[in-house]
C-alpha positions in Angstrom: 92.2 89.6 101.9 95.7 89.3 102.3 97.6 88.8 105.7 101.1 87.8 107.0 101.4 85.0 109.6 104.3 86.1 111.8 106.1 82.6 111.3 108.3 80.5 109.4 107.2 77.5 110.8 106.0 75.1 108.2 104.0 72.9 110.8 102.2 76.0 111.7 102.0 77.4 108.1 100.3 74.1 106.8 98.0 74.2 109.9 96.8 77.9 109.7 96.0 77.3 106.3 93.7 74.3 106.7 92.0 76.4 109.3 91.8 79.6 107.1 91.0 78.0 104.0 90.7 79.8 100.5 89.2 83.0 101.6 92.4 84.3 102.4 95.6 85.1 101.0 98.7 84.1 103.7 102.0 85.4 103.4 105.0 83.7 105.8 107.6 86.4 107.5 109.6 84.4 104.3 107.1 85.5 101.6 108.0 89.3 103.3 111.5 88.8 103.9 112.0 88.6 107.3 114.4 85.9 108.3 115.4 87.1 111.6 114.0 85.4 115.0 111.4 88.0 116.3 112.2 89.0 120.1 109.5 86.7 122.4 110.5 88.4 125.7 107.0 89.2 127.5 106.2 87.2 130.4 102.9 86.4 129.1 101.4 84.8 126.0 99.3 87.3 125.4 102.7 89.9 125.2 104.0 87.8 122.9 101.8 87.5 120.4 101.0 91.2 120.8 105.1 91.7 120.4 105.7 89.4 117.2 102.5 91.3 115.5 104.0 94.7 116.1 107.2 93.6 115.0 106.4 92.5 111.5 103.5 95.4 111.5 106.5 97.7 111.8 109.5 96.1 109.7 106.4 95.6 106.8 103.4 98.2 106.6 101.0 95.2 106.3 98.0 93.5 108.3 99.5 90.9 110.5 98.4 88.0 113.2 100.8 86.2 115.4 100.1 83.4 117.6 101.8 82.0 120.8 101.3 78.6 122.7 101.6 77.6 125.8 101.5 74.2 127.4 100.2 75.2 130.7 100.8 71.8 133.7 98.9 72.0 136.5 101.4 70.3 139.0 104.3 72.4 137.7 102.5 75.5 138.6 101.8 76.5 134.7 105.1 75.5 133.3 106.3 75.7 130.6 103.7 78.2 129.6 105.1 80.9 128.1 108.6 79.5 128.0 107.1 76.2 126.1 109.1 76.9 122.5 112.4 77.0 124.6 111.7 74.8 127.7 115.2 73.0 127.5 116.6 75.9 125.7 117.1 78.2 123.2 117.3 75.6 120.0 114.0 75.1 120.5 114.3 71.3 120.5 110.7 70.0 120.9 112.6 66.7 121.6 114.6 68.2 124.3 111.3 70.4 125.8 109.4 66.5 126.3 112.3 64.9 128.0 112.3 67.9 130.5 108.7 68.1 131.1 108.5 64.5 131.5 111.6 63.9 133.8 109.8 67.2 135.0 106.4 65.6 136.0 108.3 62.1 137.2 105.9 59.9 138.4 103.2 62.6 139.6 99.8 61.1 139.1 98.6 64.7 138.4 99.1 65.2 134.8 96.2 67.8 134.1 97.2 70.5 131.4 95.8 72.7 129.1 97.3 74.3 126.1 96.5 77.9 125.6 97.3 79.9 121.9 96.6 83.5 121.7 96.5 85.1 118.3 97.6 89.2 117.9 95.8 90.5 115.3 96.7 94.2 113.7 94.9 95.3 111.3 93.7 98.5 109.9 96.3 99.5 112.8 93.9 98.3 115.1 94.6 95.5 117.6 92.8 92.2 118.9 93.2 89.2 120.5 91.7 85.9 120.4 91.9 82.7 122.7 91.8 79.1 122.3 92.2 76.4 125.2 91.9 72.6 125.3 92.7 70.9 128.3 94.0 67.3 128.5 96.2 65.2 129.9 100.3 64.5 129.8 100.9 60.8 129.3 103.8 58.7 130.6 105.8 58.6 127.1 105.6 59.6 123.8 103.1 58.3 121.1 102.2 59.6 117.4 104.5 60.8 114.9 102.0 63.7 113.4 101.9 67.3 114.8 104.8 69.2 116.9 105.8 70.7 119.7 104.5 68.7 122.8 101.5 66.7 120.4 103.2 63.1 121.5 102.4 63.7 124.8 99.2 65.3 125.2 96.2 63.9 124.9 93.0 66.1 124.7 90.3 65.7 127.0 87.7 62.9 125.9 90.2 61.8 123.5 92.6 58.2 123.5 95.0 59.8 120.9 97.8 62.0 120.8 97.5 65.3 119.2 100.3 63.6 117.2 98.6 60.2 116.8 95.8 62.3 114.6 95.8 63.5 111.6 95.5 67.7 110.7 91.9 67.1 109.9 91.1 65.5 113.2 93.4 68.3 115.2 92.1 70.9 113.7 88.1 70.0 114.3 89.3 70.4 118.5 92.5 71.5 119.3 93.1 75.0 121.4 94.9 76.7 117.9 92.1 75.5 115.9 89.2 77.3 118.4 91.3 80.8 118.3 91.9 80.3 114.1 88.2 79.9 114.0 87.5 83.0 116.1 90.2 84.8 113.8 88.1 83.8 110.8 84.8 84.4 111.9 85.8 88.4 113.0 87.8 88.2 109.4 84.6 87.6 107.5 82.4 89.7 109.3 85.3 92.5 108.9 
């Protein structure tokens, strides 16, 4: 089966892969020629997933899944949540989103958090979703040079490391993109 992965992000790419394995054929919005940023406007994660599928569904004809990520803080009311990609602005500098979310947080002894991805699936031009969650902590500073995004500063619950300080294998047997990819697959191969 072949799908595209609304993204051009090689992090993510590299991931989905690992998670996927070799019973799928993935295709990058690159692969399919789209090199434009896709619109991520919806006040929920859920929206924009659902929005980046139907985009590429509708530039290319072909069976799509998007995902979007949240890092969801307890003490800051849920931010950055949806906004997490562009925290500190529209580069998307996941250096810049940790400096804000830790100036942010300060010296607030509640650092629970949770990330969140939701994946958009379209296929047979039918939709679904599917959820992952981990919860964890924010630590004090960064720590780890593996992963993206806010990895250097989360670490899951019943973990000591980073998401950055472990290796794909490792992230991928817990972390909240893993569960969803492994709901994706499981309704894949039953499909």
């Amino acid at each position: 089966m072949t799908l595209v992965f609304a993204s051009n992000n090689e992090h993510k790419i590299k991931e989905i892969k690992s998670l996927l394995g070799d019973s799928f054929r993935l295709l990058s919005l690159h692969d399919i020629n789209i090199t434009e940023d896709i619109p991520e406007e919806e006040s929920l994660i859920e929206g924009n997933a659902l929005a980046k599928a139907r985009y590429v569904y509708n530039a290319s004809g072909k069976d799509v899944f998007a995902d979007d990520t949240g890092l969801e803080i307890t003490s800051l009311d849920g931010l950055p949540g949806v906004h997490s990609a562009r925290f500190a602005g529209e580069d998307k500098d996941s250096s810049e989103n940790i400096k804000k979310v830790l100036y942010m947080l300060g010296s607030n002894e509640n650092r629970e958090a949770r990330f969140r991805t939701v994946i958009a699936l379209i296929l047979d031009k039918k939709e679904y979703l599917f959820e992952g969650i981990i919860n964890g902590t924010i630590i004090y500073e960064k720590r780890g040079t593996m992963g993206f995004g806010y990895d250097p500063i989360f670490v899951p619950e019943g973990q000591h490391s980073t998401f950055a300080e472990m290796d794909l294998t490792e992230k991928n047997t817990i972390s909240h993109r893993a569960q969803a990819f492994n709901k994706l697959k499981s309704f894949l191969l039953q499909y």
